[in-house]
C-alpha positions as CSV (number, residue, x, y, z in Angstrom):
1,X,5.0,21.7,14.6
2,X,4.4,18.8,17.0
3,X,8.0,19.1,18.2
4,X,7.9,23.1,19.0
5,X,4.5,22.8,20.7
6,X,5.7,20.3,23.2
7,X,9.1,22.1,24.0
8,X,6.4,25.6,24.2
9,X,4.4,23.9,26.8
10,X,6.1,21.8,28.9
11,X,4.3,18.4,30.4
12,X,2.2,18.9,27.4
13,X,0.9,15.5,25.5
14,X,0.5,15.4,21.4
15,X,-0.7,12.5,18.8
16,X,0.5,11.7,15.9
17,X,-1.6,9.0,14.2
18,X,-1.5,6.9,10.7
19,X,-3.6,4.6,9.1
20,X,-1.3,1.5,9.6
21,X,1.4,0.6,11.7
22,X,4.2,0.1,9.3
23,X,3.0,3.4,7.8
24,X,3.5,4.4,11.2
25,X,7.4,3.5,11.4
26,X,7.5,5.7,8.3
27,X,6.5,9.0,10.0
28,X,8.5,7.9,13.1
29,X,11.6,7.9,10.6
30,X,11.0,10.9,9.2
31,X,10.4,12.7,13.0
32,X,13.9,11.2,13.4
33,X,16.0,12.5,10.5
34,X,14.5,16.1,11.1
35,X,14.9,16.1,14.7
36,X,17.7,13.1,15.7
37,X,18.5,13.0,19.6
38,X,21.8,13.9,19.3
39,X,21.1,17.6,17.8
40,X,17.9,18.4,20.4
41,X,18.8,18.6,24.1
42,X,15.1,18.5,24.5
43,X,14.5,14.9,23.3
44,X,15.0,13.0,27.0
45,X,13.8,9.7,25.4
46,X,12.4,7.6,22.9
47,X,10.1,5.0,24.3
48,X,9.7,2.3,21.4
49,X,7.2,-0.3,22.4
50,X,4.3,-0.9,19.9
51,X,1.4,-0.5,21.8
52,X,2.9,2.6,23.5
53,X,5.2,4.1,21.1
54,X,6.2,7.9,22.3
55,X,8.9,10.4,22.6
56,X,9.6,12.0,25.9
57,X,11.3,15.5,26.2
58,X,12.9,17.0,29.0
59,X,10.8,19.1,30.3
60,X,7.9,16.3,30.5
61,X,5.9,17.0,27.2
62,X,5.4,13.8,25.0
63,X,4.3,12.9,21.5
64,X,2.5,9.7,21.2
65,X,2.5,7.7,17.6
66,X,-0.2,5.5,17.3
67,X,-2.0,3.8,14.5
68,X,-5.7,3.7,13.9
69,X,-7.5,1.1,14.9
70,X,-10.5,1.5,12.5
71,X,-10.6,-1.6,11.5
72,X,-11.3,-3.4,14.6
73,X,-13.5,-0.8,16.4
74,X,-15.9,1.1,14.3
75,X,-17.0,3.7,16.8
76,X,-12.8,4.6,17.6
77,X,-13.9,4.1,21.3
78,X,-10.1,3.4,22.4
79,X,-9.9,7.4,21.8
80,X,-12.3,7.8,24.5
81,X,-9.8,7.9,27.0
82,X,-7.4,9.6,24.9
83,X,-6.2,13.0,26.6
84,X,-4.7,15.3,24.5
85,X,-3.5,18.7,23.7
86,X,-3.2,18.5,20.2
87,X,-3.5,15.8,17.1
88,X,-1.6,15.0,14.3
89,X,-3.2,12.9,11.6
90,X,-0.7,12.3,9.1
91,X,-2.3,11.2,5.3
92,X,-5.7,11.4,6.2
93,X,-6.8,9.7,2.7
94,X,-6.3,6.5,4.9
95,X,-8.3,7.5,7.4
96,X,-12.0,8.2,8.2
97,X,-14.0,10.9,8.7
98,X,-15.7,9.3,11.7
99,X,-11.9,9.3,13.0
100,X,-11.3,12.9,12.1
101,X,-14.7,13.9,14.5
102,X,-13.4,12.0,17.4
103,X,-10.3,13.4,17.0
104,X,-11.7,16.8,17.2
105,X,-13.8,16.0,19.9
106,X,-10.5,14.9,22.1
107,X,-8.0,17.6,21.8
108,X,-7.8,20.1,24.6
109,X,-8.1,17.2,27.2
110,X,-4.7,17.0,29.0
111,X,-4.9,20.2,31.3
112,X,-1.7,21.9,31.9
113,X,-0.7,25.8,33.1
114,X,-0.4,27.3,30.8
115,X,-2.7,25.2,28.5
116,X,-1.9,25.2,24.6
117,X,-4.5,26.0,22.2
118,X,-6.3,22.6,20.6
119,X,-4.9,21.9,17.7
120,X,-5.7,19.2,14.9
121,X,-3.2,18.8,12.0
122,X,-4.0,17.0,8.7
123,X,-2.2,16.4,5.7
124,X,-3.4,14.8,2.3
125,X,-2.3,13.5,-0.9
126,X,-5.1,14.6,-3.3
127,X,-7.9,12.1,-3.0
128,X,-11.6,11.1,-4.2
129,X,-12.2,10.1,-0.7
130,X,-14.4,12.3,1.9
131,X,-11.0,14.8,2.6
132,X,-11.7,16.3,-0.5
133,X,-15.4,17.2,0.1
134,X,-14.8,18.4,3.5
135,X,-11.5,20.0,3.1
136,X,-10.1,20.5,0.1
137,X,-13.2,22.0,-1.3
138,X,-13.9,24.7,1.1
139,X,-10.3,25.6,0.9
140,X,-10.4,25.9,-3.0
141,X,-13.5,28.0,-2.7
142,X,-12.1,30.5,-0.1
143,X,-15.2,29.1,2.2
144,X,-13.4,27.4,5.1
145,X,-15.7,27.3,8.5
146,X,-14.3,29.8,10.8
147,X,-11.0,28.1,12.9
148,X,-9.8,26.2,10.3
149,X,-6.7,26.8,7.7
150,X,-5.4,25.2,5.0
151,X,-2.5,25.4,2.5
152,X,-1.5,23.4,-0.9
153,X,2.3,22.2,-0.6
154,X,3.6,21.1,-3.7
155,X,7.4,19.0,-3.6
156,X,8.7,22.6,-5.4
157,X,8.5,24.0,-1.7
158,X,9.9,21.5,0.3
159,X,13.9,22.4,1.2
160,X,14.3,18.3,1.6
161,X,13.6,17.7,-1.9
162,X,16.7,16.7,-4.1
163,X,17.3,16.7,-7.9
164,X,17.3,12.8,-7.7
165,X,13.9,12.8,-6.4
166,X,12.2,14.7,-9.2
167,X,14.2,12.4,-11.7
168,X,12.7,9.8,-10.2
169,X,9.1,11.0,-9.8
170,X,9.1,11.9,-13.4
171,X,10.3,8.1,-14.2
172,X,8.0,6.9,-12.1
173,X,4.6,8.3,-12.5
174,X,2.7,7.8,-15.3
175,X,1.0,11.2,-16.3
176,X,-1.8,10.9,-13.8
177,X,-0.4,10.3,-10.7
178,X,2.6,12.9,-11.9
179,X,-0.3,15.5,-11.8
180,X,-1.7,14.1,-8.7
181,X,1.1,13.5,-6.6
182,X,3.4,16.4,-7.7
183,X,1.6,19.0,-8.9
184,X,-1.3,18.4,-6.3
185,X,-4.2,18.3,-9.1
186,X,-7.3,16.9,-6.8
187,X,-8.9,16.1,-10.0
188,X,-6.4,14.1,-11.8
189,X,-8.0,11.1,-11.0
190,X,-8.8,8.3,-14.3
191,X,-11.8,8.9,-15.8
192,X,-13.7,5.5,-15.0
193,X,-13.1,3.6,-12.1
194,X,-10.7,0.9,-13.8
195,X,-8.0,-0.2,-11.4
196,X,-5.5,-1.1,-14.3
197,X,-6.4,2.5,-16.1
198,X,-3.3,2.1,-17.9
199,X,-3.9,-1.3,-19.6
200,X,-4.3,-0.9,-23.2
201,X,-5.6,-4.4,-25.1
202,X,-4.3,-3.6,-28.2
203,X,-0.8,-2.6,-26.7
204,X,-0.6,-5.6,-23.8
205,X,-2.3,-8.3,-25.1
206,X,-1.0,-10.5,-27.5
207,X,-1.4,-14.5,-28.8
208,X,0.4,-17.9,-29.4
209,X,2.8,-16.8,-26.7
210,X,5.0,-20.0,-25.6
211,X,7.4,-21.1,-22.8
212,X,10.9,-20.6,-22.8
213,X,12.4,-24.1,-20.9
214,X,15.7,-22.7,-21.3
215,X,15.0,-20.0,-18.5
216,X,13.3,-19.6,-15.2
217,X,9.4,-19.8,-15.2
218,X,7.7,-17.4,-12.8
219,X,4.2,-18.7,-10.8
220,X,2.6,-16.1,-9.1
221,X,-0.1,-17.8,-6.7
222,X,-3.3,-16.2,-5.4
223,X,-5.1,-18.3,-3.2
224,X,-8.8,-18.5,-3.0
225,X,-11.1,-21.5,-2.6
226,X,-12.6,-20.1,-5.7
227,X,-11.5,-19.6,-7.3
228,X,-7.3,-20.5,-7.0
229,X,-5.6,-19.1,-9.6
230,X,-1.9,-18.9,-10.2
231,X,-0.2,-16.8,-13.3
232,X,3.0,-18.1,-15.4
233,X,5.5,-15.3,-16.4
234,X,8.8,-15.0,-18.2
235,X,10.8,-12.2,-18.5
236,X,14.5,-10.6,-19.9
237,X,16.5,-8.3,-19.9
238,X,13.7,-5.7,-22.1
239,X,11.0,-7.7,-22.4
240,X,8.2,-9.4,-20.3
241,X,5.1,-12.1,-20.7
242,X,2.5,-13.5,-18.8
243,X,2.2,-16.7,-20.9
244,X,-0.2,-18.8,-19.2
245,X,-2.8,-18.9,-16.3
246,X,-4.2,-21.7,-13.6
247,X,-7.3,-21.0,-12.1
248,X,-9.4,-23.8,-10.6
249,X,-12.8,-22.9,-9.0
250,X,-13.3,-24.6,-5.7
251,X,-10.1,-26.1,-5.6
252,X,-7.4,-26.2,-3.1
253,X,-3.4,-26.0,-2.8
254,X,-3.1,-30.3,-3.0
255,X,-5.2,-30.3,-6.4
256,X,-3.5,-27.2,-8.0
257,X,-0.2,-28.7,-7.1
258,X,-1.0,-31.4,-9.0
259,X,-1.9,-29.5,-12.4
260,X,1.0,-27.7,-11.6
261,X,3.0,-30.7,-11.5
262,X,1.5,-31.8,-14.6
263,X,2.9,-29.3,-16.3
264,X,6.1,-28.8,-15.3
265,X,7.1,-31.8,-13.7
266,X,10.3,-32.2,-16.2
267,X,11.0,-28.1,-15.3
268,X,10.4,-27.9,-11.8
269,X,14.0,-26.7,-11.6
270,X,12.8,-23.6,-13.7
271,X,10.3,-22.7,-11.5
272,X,10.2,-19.8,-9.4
273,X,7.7,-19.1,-7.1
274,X,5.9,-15.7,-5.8
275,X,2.4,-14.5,-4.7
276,X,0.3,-14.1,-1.8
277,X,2.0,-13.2,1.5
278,X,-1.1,-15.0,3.4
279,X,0.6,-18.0,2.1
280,X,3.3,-18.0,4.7
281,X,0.1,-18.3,7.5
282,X,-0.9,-21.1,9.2
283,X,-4.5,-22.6,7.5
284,X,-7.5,-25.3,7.5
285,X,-6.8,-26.4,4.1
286,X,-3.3,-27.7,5.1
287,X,-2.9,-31.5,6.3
288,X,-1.5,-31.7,9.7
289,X,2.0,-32.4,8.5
290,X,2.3,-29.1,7.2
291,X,2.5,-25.5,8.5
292,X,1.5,-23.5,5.3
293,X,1.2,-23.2,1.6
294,X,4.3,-22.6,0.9
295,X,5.3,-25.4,2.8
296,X,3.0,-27.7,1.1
297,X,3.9,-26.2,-2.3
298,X,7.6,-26.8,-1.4
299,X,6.9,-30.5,-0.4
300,X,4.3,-31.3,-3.0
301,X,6.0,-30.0,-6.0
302,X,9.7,-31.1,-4.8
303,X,10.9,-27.7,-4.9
304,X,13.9,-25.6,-2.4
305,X,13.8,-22.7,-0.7
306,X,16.0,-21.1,-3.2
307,X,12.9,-21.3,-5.9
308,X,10.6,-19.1,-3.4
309,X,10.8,-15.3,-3.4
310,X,7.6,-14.2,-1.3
311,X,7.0,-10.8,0.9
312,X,6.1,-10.9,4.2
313,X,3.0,-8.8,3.3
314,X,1.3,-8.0,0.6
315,X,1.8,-4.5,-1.7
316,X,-0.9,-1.8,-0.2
317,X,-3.5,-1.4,-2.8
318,X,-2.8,1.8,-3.5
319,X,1.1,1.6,-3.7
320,X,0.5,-1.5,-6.4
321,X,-2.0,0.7,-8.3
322,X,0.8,3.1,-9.1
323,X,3.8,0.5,-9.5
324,X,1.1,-1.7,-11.6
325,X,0.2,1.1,-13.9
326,X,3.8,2.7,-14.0
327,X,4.7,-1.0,-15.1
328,X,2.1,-1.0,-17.8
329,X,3.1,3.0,-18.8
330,X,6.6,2.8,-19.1
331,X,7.6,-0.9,-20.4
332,X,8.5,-1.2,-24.2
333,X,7.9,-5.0,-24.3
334,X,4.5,-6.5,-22.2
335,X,3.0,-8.8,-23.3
336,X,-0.4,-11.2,-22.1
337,X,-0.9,-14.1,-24.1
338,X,-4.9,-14.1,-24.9
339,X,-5.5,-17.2,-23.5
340,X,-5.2,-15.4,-20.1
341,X,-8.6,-14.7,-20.0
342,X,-9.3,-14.0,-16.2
343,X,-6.4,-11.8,-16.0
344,X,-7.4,-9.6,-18.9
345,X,-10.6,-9.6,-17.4
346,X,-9.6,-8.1,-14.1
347,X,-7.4,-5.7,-16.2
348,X,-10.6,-4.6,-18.0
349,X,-12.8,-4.5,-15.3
350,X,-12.0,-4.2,-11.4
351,X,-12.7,-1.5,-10.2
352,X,-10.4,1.4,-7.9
353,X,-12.3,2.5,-4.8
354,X,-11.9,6.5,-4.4
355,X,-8.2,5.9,-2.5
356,X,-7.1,3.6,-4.6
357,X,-7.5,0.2,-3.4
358,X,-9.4,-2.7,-5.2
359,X,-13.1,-2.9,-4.8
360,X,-13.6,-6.1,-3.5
361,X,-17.0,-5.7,-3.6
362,X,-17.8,-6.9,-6.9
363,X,-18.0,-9.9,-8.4
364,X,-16.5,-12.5,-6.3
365,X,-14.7,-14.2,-9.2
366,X,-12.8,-11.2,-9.6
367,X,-9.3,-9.7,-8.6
368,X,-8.0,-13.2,-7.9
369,X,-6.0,-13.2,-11.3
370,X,-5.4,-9.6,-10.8
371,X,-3.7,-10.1,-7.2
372,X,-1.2,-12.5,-8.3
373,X,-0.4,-10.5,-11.2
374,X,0.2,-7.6,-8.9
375,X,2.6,-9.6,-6.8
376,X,4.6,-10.7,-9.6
377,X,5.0,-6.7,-10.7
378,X,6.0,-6.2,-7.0
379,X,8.4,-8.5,-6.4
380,X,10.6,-8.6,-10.0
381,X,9.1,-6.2,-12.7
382,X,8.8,-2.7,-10.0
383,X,12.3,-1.9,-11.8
384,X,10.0,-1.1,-14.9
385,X,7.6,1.1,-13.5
386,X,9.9,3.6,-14.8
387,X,10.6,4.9,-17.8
């Protein structure tokens, strides 16, 4: 739609926005493979610069892809000066409402002869989040406010869709999100708010679990102040455990090296290393002498490069709450040793906010078990969120 509308009305200026930048480079890819330069004489140029990251046609008209900067400025005053004929906001679920108003209140700014009408675009995966209330609701009860349309797309109408892809979704998904994301139910949300809806105690948890030190030994770090807690996995071919935990209440990287060292200071070569991507950042805690703490994990425990696996960002909260809980659906052999008893805690008891993502508001010694337990599913157990 975006791309007719600017060859329509030439020198005209459109917005295409997303919640985060990377998410950004994903719609950018997708505008791409339906329209690549070489097939559209009327693609002039693709400008690529972050902070001003447009296409530009030949007859002058431009679409702008930007992300929001919500997080930063509250009141969305760098859309002030926005001028615009029309606005695409791509996944609103990760977006505001407050967003969607200035939006709204923008289009219909970049004058032009002949001027287009004002247009703002939306699309949604179904969500609990304020979309539904305002949007989805009046469209499911035929009582829209006069100028606006709406329509349910389901993947079954989409000529891009191939026979792979539905394999794969139906792998994937465990029966919730396979009625949320595919079939579009807005109401197939869990029941409770339990981020880890798909942990079952009497399936996952188990006792007297014990270290392999013939085979690699997984720590998955979260770090916190307090608490600091890292998570000690094993896994094969068809099975997988989470044998052990570490967490130390106001502690820090030096002191929780040591423990670790305690414990496997006749393994280290065993060890394998994942968790937090904040890790890789510069921090207080750190002496002077080193950069991160990675680096003093590296150093302190007498470790290589070789033993350290860690992303360059963390997993999306909502992303890991479907890999976490396909994980949980779909292996045949999971197991938590009891003693784990923050980690089956966080299981039992964080909560999802309405999109997905991990209330952080509760109880501060929370999630920190959780989060390096996600991380490990991320980085070497996603494979198994599939049936």
């Amino acid at each position: 739609m975006m791309f007719l509308l600017a060859r329509r009305f030439p020198g005209s200026r459109w917005h295409i926005i997303r919640a985060t930048y990377p998410q950004l480079l994903d719609t950018v890819s997708s505008f791409s493979k339906i329209f690549p330069d070489h097939s559209t004489g009327s693609i002039k140029k693709w400008h690529r610069s972050p902070s001003n990251y447009y296409v530009e046609f030949e007859n002058g008209s431009k679409i702008h892809f930007m992300s929001s900067r919500g997080t930063s400025d509250k009141e969305f005053n760098w859309l002030l000066g926005m001028e615009t004929n029309g606005v695409f906001l791509e996944q609103i679920e990760g977006l505001s409402d407050q967003l969607w108003e200035k939006a709204i209140s923008r289009v219909g700014s970049w004058y032009i002869d002949p001027m287009p009408p004002a247009f703002v675009f939306w699309t949604s995966n179904p969500t609990q989040t304020w979309p539904k209330e305002k949007l989805y609701k009046p469209w499911a009860t035929d009582s829209l406010p006069r100028g606006y349309w709406a329509e349910q797309i389901n993947p079954s109408e989409s000529p891009f869709v191939t026979q792979d892809q539905w394999d794969i979704w139906e792998m994937t998904y465990d029966p919730i999100n396979l009625a949320r994301f595919i079939a579009g139910d807005w109401d197939a949300f869990p029941v409770d708010k339990q981020w880890a809806y798909m942990f079952d105690e009497q399936k996952h948890v188990g006792k007297g679990l014990k270290i392999d030190y013939n085979m690699p030994i997984y720590l998955a770090f979260d770090f916190n102040v307090d608490p600091m807690a890292v998570s000690i996995h094993q896994s094969g071919p068809d099975w997988a455990r989470t044998i052990d935990e570490v967490v130390e209440p106001n502690s820090n990287i030096y002191e929780m090296c040591r423990k670790l060292n305690t414990m496997f200071g006749k393994y280290k070569h065993l060890l394998r290393i994942t968790g937090d991507a904040s890790g890789h950042n510069r921090n207080a805690i750190a002496r002077a002498d080193m950069q991160n703490h990675y680096a003093v994990i590296k150093k302190e425990m007498g470790l290589t490069d070789f033993q350290f696996n860690v992303n360059k960002r963390n997993p999306y909260h909502t992303q890991s709450q479907i890999e976490c809980n396909g994980f949980l659906y779909h292996h045949p052999d999971y197991l938590i040793d009891e003693r784990c008893e923050n980690l089956i805690k966080d299981l039992k008891l964080v909560e999802a906010m309405p999109d997905g993502s991990i209330n952080k508001d509760q109880d501060k010694r929370l999630t920190h078990s959780l989060d390096g337990w996600r991380y490990m599913v991320n980085m070497y157990w996603k494979q198994w969120a599939v049936k």
